[in-house]
N, C-alpha and C positions, 0 to 999 in steps of 0.2 A: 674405688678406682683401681686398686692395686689389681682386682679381681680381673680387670680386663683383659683380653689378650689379642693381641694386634698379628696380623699375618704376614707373611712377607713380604708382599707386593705391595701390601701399606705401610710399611716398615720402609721399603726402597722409597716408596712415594714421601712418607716421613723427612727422611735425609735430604731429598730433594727442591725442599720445598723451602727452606731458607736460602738456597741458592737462586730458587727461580726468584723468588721477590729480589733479590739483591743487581739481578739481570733486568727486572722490571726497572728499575730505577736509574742507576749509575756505573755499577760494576763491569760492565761490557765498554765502555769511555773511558772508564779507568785506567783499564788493561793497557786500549790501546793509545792514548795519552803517556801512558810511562813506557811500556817496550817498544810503539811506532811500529817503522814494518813489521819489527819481531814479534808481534805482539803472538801471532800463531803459534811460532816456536815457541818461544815462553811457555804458552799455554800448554803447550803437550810437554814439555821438561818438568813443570807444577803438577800435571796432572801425574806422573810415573812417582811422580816425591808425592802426592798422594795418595795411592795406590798401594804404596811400601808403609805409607802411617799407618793407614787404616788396618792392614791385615797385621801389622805389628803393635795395635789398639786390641784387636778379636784376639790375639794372642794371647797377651797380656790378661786379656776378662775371662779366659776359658780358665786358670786356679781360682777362678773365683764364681764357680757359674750359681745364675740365678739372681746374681749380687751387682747393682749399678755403682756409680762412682761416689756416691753416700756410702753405701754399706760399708763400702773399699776404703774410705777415710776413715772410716770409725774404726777397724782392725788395726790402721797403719796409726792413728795418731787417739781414739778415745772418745767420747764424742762431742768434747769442747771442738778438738778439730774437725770433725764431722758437720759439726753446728757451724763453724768457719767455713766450709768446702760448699757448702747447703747454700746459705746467703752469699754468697758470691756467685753459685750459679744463678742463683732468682735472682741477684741487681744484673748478672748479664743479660740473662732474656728478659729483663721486662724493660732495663735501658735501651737496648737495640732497638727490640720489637716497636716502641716509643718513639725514637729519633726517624725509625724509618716509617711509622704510620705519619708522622709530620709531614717528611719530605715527600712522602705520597701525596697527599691532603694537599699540600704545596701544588706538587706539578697537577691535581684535579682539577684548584682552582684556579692555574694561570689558564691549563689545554682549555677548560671546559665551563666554569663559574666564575669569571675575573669579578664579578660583583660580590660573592657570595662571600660570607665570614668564615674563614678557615676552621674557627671552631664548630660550626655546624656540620662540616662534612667531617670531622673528626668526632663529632658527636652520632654523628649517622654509622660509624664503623662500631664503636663504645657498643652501644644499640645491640648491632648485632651480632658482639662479641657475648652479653651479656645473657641474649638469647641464646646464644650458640651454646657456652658452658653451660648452661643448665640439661643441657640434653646430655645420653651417657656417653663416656669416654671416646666410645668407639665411632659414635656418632659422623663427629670432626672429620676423623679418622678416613670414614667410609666417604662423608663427602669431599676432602680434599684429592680420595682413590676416583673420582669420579668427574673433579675439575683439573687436576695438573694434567693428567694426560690431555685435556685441548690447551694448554699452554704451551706443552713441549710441542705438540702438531701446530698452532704457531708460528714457532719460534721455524720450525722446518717451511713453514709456508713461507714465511717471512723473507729465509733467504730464496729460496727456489724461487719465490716470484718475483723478486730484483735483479737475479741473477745478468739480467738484458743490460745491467747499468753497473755492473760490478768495472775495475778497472784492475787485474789480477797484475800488473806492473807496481802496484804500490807494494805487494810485498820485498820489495827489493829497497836497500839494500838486505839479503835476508837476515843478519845480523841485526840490524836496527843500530844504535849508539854504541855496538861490540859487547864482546862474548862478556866481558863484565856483567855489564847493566842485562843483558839478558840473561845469564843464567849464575848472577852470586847476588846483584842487588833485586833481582826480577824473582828471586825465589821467599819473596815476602808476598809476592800473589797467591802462593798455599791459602792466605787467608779467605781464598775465593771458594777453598772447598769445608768452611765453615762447620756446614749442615752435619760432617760425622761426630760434631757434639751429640745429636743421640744417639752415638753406639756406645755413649759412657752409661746413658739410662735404658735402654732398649733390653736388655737381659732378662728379668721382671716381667716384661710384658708380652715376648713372643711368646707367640702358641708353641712353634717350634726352634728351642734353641740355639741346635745345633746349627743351624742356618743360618748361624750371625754372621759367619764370614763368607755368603754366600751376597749378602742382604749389602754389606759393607763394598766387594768389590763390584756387583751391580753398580750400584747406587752412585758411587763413585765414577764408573766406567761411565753412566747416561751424564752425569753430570759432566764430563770432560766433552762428551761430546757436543752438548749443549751448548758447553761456555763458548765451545771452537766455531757452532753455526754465529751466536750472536756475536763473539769478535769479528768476525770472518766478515758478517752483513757491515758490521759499521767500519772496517778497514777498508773494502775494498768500491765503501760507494762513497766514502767521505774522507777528505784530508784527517791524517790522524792529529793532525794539532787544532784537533776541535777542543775548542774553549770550556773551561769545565764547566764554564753556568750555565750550559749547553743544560734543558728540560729534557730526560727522558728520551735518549740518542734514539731508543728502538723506535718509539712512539714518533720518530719523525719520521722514519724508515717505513715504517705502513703508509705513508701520505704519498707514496709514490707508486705504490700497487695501480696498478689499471688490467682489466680486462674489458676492454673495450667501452662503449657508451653507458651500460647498464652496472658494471659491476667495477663501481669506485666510488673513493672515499671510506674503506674498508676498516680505517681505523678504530671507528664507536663500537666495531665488535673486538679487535684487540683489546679494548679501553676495557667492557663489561669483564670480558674473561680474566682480564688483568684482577679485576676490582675481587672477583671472587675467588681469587687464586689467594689473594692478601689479607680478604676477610679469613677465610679458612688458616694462612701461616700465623694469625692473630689469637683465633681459638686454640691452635695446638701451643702453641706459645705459652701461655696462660694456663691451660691445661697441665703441662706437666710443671711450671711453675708451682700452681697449686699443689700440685703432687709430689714435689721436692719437701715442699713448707709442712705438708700433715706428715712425713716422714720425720720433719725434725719434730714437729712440735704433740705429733702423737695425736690430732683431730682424726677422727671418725668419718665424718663427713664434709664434701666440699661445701656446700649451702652457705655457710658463712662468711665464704673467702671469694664468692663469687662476683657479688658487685664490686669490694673493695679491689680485688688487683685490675678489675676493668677500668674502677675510678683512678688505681696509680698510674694505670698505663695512660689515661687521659691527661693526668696533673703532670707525669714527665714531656705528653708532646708536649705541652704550652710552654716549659720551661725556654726553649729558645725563643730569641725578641724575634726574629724572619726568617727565611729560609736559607739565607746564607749561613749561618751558623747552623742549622739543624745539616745543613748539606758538607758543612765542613769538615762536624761529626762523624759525618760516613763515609767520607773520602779519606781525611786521616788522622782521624782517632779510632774509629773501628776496627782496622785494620788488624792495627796491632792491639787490640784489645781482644780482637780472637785468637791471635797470633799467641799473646799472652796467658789466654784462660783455656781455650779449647785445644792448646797444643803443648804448648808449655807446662801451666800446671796440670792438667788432664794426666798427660803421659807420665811426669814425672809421679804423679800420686801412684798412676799403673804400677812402674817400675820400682822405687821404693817396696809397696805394698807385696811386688814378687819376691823382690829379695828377701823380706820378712819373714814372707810365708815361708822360703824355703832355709832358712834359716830354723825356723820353726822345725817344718820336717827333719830334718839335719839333727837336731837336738834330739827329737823323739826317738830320731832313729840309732843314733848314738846311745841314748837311755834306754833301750829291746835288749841294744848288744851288751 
């Protein structure tokens, strides 16, 4: 798996794609339930405070090229803490990836199966997770380069063809609840740009580079613009004090597309694209999970590891008794669990690990003279 090497546009598409699932579900309601009018502004003040993370993440990885944020703990701390840094990535992506296959499975079986046992459709994903990793690295890779771009087209159809029913006075007052809650307590939204957790592992794997901070401000830039179509669709067609038990805000938002007598009820192809956008965030998921764990534990080959993390990702959805709790999870517990792991300690391991290294140099170079 190490051997693989991923290109840039699957690298941008990479970072993308835990954003787009997170827009599939709840995170576009979120936004605008907590900023209200401001929810736009908001979004573009988060997105510039991501834009400065990120290229100060590439920064940070360039004294260290070649090397992910494993490598980078085991320099900074030995590799008990490396073994610490390692399992706390893999309990992040496989708890996520798990609470938000749930709440998926959830909103499939109210939209589309109210009959159906949630663990069936949740055994139907397992399935073709299990298939999916057994094909090679790049595989996922290639197919997720090949299904998110009809998501982001979409999400752009999505608004352009409601456009007729937008109500552009709800932006006001533009503030929303004031300059507080929009840009000191609103800047806990950051955690909407989650997905540049892989520019902590991404180094390893590019073909090219040099290109990380090319890859990073993309990436970041299509995400802002994304998050701002999908706030934008459910601001301006619906009161923002939509109810959080509210299913799947976007998925209501297709139910109102018409072009004429022939061309509606357009949603069951949102739903498909959706479904394969999140099968694929599942195999990448698991994927470099897998690939964190043979780094600690020194496996050869994934083969062994392949049904087990598909079975732990099954044994964590069921963990929740309904979907209020599994939904709860991702409205506010996650939050700040990215906030915490993908920002927090992420950078700090970076930053530490700089000063070390140059510390290091500093001595060497004191010991020449």
């Amino acid at each position: 798996m190490t051997n693989s090497k991923i290109g840039t546009v699957e690298a941008i598409m990479l970072i993308l794609t835990i954003i787009v699932t997170h827009t599939i579900l709840s995170l576009p309601r979120e936004m605008t339930v907590a900023a209200k009018s401001a929810a736009i502004l908001n979004l573009i003040f988060v997105s510039i405070i991501a834009i400065i993370i990120s290229y100060f993440i590439v920064k940070m990885l360039r004294n260290f090229a070649g090397q992910d944020i494993i490598d980078i703990s085991e320099f900074l701390g030995g590799k008990f803490f490396k073994n610490i840094i390692g399992i706390i990535f893999i309990l992040y992506f496989l708890v996520t990836s798990s609470i938000l296959l749930r709440n998926f499975a959830e909103s499939l079986k109210i939209i589309n199966y109210p009959m159906t046992n949630v663990i069936f459709i949740l055994s139907l994903f397992i399935v073709a997770l299990c298939c999916a990793n057994r094909l090679a690295f790049n595989a996922s890779l290639k197919t997720n380069l090949l299904v998110l771009p009809f998501v982001l087209a979409s999400m752009i159809f999505l608004f352009f063809a409601n456009m007729n029913k937008f109500m552009p006075e709800r932006i006001f007052p533009i503030f929303g609840d004031g300059l507080i809650n929009t840009f000191v307590l609103g800047l806990s939204n950051i955690s909407s740009f989650s997905g540049i957790v892989f520019l902590y592992f991404l180094p390893p794997f590019l073909k090219e580079p040099e290109k990380l901070k090319k890859i990073a401000l993309i990436s970041v830039g299509i995400s802002s613009i994304y998050l701002i179509l999908c706030v934008s669709t459910l601001l301006f067609m619906f009161s923002f004090f939509i109810t959080t038990n509210e299913i799947t805000p976007l998925y209501n938002a297709t139910r109102y597309i018409e072009f004429g007598n022939f061309f509606q009820r357009l949603e069951s192809i949102f739903l498909l694209v959706w479904i394969l956008a999140f099968a694929c965030y599942l195999s990448i998921i698991s994927k470099f999970s897998m690939s964190i764990f043979q780094k600690l534990t020194k496996i050869e080959t994934k083969k062994p590891l392949i049904d087990i993390f598909a079975f732990l990702i099954l044994g964590i959805s069921l963990i929740p008794k309904d979907y209020s709790i599994s939904s709860n999870f991702e409205t506010n517990i996650y939050p700040y669990l990215a906030l915490g792991i993908v920002f927090f300690l992420g950078i700090s391991i970076l930053v530490l690990a700089n000063l070390q290294k140059r510390k290091q140099n500093m001595g060497i170079k004191n010991s020449n003279n």
